[in-house]
C-alpha positions as CSV (number, residue, x, y, z in Angstrom):
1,X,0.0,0.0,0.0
2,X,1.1,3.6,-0.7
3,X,0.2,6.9,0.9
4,X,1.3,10.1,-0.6
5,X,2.0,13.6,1.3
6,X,2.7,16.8,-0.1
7,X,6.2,18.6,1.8
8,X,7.9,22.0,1.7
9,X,11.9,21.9,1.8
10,X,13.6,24.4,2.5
11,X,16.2,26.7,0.7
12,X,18.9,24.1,1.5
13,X,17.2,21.5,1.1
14,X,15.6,22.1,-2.0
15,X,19.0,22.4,-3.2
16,X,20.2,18.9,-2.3
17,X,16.8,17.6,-3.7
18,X,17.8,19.6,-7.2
19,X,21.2,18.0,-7.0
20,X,20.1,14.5,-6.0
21,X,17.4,14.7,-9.2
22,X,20.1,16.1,-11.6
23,X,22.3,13.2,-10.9
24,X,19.5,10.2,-10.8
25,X,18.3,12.2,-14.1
26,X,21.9,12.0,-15.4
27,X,22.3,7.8,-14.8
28,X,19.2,6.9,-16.0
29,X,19.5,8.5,-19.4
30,X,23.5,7.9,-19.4
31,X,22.6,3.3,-18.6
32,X,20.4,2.9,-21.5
33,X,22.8,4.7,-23.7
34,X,25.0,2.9,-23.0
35,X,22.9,-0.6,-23.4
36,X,21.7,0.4,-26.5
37,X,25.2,0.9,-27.9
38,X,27.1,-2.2,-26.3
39,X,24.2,-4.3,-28.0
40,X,24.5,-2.7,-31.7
41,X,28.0,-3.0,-31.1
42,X,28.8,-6.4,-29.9
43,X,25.2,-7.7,-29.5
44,X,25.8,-7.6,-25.8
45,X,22.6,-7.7,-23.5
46,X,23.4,-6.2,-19.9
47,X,22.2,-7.2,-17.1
48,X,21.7,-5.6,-13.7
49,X,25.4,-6.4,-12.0
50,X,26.6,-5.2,-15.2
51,X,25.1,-2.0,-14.9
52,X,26.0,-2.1,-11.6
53,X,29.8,-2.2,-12.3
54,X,29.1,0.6,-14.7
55,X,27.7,3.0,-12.2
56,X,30.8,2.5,-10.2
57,X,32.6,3.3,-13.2
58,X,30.5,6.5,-14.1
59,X,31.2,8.0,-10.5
60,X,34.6,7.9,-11.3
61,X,34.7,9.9,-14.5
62,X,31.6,12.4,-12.7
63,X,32.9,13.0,-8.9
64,X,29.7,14.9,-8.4
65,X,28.0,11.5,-8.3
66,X,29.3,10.7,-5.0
67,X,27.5,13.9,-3.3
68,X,24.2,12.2,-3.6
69,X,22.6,9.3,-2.1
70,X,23.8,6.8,-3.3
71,X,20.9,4.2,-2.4
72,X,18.8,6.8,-4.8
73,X,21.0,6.2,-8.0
74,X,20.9,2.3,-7.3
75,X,17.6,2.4,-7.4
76,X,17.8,3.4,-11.2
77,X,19.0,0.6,-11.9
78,X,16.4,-2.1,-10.0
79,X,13.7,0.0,-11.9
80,X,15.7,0.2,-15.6
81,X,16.1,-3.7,-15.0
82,X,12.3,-4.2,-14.2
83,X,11.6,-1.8,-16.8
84,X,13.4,-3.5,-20.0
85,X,12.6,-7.3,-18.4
86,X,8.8,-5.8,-18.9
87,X,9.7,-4.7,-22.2
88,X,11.7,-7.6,-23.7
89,X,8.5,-9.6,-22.7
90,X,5.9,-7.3,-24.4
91,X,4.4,-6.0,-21.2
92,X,5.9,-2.3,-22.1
93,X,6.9,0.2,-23.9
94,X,10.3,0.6,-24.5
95,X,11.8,2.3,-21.3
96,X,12.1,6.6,-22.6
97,X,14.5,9.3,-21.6
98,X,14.0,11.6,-18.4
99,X,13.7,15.6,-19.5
100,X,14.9,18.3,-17.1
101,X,11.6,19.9,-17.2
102,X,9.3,16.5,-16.8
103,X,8.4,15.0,-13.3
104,X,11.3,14.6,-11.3
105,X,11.3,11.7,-8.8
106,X,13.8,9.3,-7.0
107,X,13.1,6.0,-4.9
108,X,15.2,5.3,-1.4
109,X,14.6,2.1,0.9
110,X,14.5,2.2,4.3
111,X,18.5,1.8,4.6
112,X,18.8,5.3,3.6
113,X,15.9,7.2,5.3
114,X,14.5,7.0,9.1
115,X,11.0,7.4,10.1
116,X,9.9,8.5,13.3
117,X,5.7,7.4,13.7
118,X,5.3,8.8,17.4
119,X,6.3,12.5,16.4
120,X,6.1,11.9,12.7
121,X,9.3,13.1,11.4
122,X,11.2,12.0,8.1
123,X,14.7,12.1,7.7
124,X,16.4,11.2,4.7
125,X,20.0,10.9,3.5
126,X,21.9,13.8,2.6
127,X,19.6,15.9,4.6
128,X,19.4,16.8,8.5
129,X,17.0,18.3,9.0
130,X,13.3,16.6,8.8
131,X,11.2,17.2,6.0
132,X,8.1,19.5,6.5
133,X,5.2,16.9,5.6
134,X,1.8,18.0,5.3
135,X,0.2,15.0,7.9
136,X,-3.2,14.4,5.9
137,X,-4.1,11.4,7.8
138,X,-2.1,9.1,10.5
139,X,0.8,6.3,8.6
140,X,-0.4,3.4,10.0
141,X,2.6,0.5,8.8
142,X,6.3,0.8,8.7
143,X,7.4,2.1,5.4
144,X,10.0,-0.2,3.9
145,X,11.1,2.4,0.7
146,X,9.7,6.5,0.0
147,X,9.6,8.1,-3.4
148,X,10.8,11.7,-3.2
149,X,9.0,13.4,-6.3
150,X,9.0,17.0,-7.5
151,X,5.9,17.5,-10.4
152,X,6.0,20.2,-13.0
153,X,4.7,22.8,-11.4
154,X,7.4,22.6,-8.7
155,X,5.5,20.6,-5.9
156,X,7.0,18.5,-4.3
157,X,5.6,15.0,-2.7
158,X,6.7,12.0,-0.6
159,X,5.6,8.4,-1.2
160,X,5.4,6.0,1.6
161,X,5.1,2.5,0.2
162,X,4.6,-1.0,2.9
163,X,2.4,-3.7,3.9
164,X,-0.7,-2.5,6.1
165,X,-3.1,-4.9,7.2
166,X,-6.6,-4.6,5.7
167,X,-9.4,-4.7,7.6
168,X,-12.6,-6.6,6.1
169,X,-15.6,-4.4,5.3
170,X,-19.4,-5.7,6.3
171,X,-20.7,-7.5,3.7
172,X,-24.0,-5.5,2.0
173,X,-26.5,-7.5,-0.3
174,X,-27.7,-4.1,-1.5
175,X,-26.1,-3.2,-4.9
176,X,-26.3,0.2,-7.1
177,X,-25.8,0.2,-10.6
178,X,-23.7,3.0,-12.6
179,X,-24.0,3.9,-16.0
180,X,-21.5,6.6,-17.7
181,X,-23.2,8.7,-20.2
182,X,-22.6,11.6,-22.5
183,X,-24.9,14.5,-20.8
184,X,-24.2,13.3,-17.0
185,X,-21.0,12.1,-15.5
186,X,-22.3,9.0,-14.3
187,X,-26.3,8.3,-13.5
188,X,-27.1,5.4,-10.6
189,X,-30.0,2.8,-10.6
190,X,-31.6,4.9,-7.8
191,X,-32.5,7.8,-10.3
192,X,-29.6,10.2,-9.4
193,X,-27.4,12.1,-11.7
194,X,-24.1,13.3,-11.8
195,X,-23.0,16.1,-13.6
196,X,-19.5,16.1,-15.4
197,X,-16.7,18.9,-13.8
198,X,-15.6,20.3,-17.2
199,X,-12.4,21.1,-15.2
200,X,-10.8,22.1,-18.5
201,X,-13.5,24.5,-20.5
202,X,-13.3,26.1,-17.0
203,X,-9.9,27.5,-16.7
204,X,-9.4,26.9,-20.6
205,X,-9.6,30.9,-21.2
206,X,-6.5,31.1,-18.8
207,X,-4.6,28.7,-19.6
208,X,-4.8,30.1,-23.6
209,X,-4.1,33.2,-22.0
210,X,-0.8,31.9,-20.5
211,X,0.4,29.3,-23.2
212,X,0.5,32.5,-26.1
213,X,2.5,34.4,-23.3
214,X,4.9,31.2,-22.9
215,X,5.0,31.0,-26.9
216,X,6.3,34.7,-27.0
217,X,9.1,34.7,-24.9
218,X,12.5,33.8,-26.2
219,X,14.1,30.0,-26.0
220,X,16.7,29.9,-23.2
221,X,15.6,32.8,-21.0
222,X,14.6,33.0,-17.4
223,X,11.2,34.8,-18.4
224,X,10.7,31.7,-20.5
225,X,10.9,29.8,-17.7
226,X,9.1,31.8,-15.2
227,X,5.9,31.3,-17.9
228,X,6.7,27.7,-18.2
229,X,6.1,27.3,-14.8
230,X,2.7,29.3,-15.4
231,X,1.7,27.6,-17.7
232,X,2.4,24.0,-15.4
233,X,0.2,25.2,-12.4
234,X,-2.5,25.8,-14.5
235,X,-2.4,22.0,-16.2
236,X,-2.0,21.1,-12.1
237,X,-4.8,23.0,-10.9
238,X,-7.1,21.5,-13.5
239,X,-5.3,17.8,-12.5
240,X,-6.2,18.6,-9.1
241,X,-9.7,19.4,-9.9
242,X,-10.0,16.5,-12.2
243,X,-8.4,14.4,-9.0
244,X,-10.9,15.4,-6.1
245,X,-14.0,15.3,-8.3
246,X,-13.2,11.6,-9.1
247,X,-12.1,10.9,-5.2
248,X,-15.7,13.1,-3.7
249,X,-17.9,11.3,-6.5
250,X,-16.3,8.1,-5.7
């Protein structure tokens, strides 16, 4: 089971959390290169203590490596493995590229983090001081790994994935049938309609607005950038509308 929190770092620590993305960005898009030419060269196929052997290598050639967790850039390569064995047999696509200015996340086990459940703090590596977590609802299991994650429009979130026993719910013979139609979200057997959000014809106006003000400004420059951002709160507010409509309704 997973539970997910929103958090605000700090100055400091949002720099760590910059740096620590950087580098897990930097080998996950270096590994597959690197795959992808030893096989068209030598018809090699890599496995994971091979990639293993190369990270060690890579944080030779790129001291800056070595200023991040390094139980965060391991982890790339557990998920690249699972990613390509799902690939190779057809389950996925063909594992893509990270961008600098996609959804930035990085996984750490529970060798490289502590978790406090009386006073509900979070520590993780690299970082002293706890991380400011927005405590939604009480963490009821021990988390054995936590996905750091920073979204588009510069949010930042932490995963908390373990096993949590579930309880079993009363069982009720009464059932209600949905049907999702065109005019109405969803209408029940009981006669009751829902009507559909329209999350995006609602802030569409404004998010034109700001995508011909983003189209203006010049490649490279930090007014680009500022509307970029813009531009990504605005797709987030209308995923967050989308979001709790679905979780109310549900």
């Amino acid at each position: 089971i997973s539970y997910k929190y929103r958090f605000y770092p700090t100055a400091e620590q949002k720099h760590i959390l910059t740096q620590t993305f950087g580098c897990v960005r930097k080998v996950y898009n270096m590994v597959p290169a690197w795959r992808i030419k030893e096989y068209e060269t030598n018809k090699t196929s890599i496995n994971y203590n091979q990639t293993s052997k190369y990270l060690t290598e890579l944080k030779k050639e790129l001291p800056y490596l070595n200023e991040v967790s390094a139980v965060g850039l391991q982890q790339v390569l557990s998920n690249q493995d699972k990613a390509y064995k799902n690939f190779f047999n057809k389950r996925a696509k063909f594992p893509k590229f990270k961008r600098k200015h996609g959804k930035q996340s990085f996984r750490l086990t529970n060798n490289a983090f502590s978790f406090n459940s009386e006073i509900n703090t979070l520590h993780i590596a690299k970082i002293k001081d706890a991380l400011n977590i927005r405590w939604s609802h009480q963490l009821h299991f021990t988390p054995t790994s936590i996905s750091i994650s920073c979204d588009c429009a510069n949010r930042y979130f932490v995963s908390f994935c373990g096993i949590q026993e579930m309880q079993e719910l009363a069982h009720k013979i009464q059932a209600v049938w949905l049907d999702v139609g065109l005019t109405t979200f969803v209408a029940t057997s009981n006669n009751e309609k829902i009507a559909p959000l329209k999350a995006l014809l609602k802030h569409q106006r404004k998010l034109k607005l700001l995508q011909r003000k983003h189209a203006k400004k010049q490649k490279g420059s930090n007014n680009r950038n500022k509307s970029r951002l813009k531009v990504a709160k605005q797709h987030a507010k209308i995923s967050d509308s989308r979001l709790d409509f679905l979780h109310k309704t549900s």
